[in-house]
LUMLUMTI-434977 format. One line per field, with one value per residue (C-alpha): residue number from 1; residue in one letter; x, y, z. Coordinates in steps of 0.5 Angstrom, whole numbers, plus 500, padded with zeros to 3 digits. Example, Ala and Ser with C-alpha at 12.3 -4.5 7.8 and 13.67 -1.06 7.14 Angstrom:
pos: (1,2)
code: (a,s)
X: (525,527)
Y: (491,498)
Z: (516,514)
***
This chain:
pos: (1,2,3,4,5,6,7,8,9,10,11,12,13,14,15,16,17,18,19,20,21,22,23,24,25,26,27,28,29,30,31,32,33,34,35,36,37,38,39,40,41,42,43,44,45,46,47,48,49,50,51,52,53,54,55,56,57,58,59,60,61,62,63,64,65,66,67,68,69,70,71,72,73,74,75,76,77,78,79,80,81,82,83,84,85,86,87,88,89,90,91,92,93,94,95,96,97,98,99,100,101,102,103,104,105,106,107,108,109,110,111,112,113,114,115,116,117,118,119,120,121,122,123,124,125,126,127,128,129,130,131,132,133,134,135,136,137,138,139,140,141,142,143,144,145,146,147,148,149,150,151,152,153,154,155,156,157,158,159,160,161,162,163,164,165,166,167,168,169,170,171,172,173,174,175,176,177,178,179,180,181,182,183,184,185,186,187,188,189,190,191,192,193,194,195,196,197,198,199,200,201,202,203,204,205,206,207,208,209,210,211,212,213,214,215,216,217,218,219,220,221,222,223,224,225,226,227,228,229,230,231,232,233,234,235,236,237,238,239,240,241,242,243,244,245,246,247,248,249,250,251,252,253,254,255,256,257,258,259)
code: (x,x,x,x,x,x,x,x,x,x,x,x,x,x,x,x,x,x,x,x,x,x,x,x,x,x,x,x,x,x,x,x,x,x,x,x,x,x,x,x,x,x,x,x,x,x,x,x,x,x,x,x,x,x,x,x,x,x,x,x,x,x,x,x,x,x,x,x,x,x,x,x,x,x,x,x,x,x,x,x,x,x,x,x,x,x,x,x,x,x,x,x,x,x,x,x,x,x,x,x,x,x,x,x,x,x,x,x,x,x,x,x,x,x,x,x,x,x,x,x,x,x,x,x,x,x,x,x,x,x,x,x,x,x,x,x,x,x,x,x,x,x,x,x,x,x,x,x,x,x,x,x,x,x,x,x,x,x,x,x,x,x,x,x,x,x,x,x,x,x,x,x,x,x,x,x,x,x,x,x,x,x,x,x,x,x,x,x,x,x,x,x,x,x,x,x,x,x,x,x,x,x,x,x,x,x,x,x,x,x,x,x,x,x,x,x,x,x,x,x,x,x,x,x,x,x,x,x,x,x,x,x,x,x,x,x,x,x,x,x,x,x,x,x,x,x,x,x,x,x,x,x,x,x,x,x,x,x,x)
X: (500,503,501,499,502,501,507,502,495,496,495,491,486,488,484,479,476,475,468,469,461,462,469,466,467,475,476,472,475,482,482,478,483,489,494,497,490,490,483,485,489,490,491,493,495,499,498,501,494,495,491,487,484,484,482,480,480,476,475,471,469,472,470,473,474,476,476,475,478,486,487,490,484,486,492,486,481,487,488,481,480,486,483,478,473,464,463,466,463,463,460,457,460,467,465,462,470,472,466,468,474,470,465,460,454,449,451,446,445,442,442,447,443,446,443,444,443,440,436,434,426,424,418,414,415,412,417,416,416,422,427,433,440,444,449,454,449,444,449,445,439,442,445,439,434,439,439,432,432,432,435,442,447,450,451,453,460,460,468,466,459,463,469,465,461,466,471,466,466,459,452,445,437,434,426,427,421,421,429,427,429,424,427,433,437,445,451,458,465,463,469,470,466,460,457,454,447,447,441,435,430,424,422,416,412,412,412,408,408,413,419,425,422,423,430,433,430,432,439,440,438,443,448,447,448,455,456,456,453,449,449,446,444,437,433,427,422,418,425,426,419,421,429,426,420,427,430,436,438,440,447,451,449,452,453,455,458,456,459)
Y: (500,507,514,518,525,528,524,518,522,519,513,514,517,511,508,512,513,507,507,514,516,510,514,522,523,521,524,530,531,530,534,540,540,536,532,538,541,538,534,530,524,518,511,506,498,497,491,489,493,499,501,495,500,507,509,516,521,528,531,526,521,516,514,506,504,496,494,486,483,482,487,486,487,486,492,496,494,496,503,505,503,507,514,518,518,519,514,511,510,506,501,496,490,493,495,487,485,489,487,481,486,493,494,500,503,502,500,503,501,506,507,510,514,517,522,524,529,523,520,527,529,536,538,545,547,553,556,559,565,565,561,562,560,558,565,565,569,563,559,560,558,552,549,550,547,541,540,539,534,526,523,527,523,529,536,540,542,551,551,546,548,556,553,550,554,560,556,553,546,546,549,549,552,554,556,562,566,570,569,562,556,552,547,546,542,543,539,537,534,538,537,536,531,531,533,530,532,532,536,534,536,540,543,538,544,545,538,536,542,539,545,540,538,544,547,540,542,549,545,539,543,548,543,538,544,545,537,534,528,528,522,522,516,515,510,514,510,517,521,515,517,523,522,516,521,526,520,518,511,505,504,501,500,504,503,508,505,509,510)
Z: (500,499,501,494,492,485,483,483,479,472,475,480,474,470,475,477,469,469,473,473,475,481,483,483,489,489,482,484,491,487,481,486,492,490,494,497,501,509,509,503,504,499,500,493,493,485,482,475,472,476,482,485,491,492,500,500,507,506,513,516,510,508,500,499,492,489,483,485,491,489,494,501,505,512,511,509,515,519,516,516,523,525,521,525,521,521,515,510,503,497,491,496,493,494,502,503,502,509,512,516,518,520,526,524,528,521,514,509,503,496,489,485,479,474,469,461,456,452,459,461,461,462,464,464,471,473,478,484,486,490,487,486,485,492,495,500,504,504,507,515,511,508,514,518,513,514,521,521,515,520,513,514,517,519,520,514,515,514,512,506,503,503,500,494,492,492,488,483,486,488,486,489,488,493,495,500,503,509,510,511,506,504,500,496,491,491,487,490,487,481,477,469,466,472,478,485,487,494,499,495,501,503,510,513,513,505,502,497,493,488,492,492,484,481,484,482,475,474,478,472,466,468,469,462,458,461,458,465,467,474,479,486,491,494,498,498,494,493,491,487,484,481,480,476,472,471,467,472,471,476,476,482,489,495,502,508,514,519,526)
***
């Protein structure tokens, strides 16, 4: 196992692009920060091909990436159980490998979904009133809006959302009124082939308008016509509803270990 630098990014991508929608986060977090920057650490095992796993550190997440089982599962299980760290991530079938190694508090299971230009179905919304695209000045809002979604695993952290979206890496629709977000939908890990949809939500008070539908809308509209791609997770069967209505597709399935 070796501890990544930039010396080590070609073949880290060589890897990376060949599931590139799988391993968004890792390309996305890499290509936006680079190894340089504090709260990104990367860990690869090399084999004939290559890279054969690929454990990532962001802040507190940790995102875990194989291409089969030709790694050395126990050295990981090691590492990662050495990390201090909130959740760790990844395709599940790669997950189930460490599973008899690592003890979490909860391991949840969803969908990866991607979108396209070629899948995507528009729809003639009428938008409300009072959306809008995400400022810096709506962060407070966006952080209490969170804190009430029980979903959420954690509390969104104000260092990140404010760096992402002052550095371009992110971006988000919101519905505000009165100085209170009602619903929104942002992106995250934007790098420059595609884009993770995070914080789908709508205050329990104002669901069922079809809030979080529209900014998720106005938010994929925008970003297909830069040629990006667009992937997201949900277990949620009325999200998958409209996910699925939008034109996004089953790819994988993912798994958060929880602590």
């Amino acid at each position: 196992m070796i501890k990544a630098n930039e010396t080590y990014k070609d073949i880290i991508f060589g890897y990376l692009m060949k599931e590139p929608d799988i391993n968004l986060f890792i390309m996305g977090d890499i290509e936006n920060y680079g190894f340089n920057f504090p709260e990104l650490e990367i860990w690869i095992e090399r084999n004939a091909d290559g890279v054969s796993a690929v454990l990532m550190r962001f802040y507190d997440s940790l995102v875990f990436s194989a291409s089969g089982e030709d790694f050395d599962k126990t050295e990981f299980a090691n590492l990662i159980k050495s990390l201090d760290h909130q959740v760790l991530s990844g395709q599940e079938e790669a997950l189930a490998i460490l599973d008899d190694q690592l003890e979490y508090r909860q391991r949840k299971s969803m969908n990866l979904s991607r979108l396209s230009k070629e899948t995507y179905h528009s729809q003639n919304l009428s938008c409300h009133e009072n959306l809008k695209k995400f400022s810096l000045s709506d962060t407070d809002s966006l952080i209490a809006l969170r804190e009430t979604i029980e979903e959420f695993e954690s509390s969104p952290i104000r260092e990140l959302i404010e760096s992402e979206f002052e550095q371009g890496f992110a971006r988000g629709y919101c519905v505000v009124k009165d100085g209170k977000m009602l619903s929104m939908a942002q992106t995250s890990a934007e790098n420059s082939r595609s884009a993770m949809v995070v914080g789908v939500c709508t205050h329990k008070e104002h669901r069922g308008k079809g809030l979080a539908n529209q900014c998720l809308h106005k938010l994929c509209q925008e970003v297909l016509s830069e040629g990006k791609n667009l992937c997201l997770f949900y277990d949620n069967p009325i999200a998958a509803e409209m996910y699925i209505k939008m034109g996004f597709k089953d790819i994988a399935k993912w798994r958060m270990n929880v602590r």
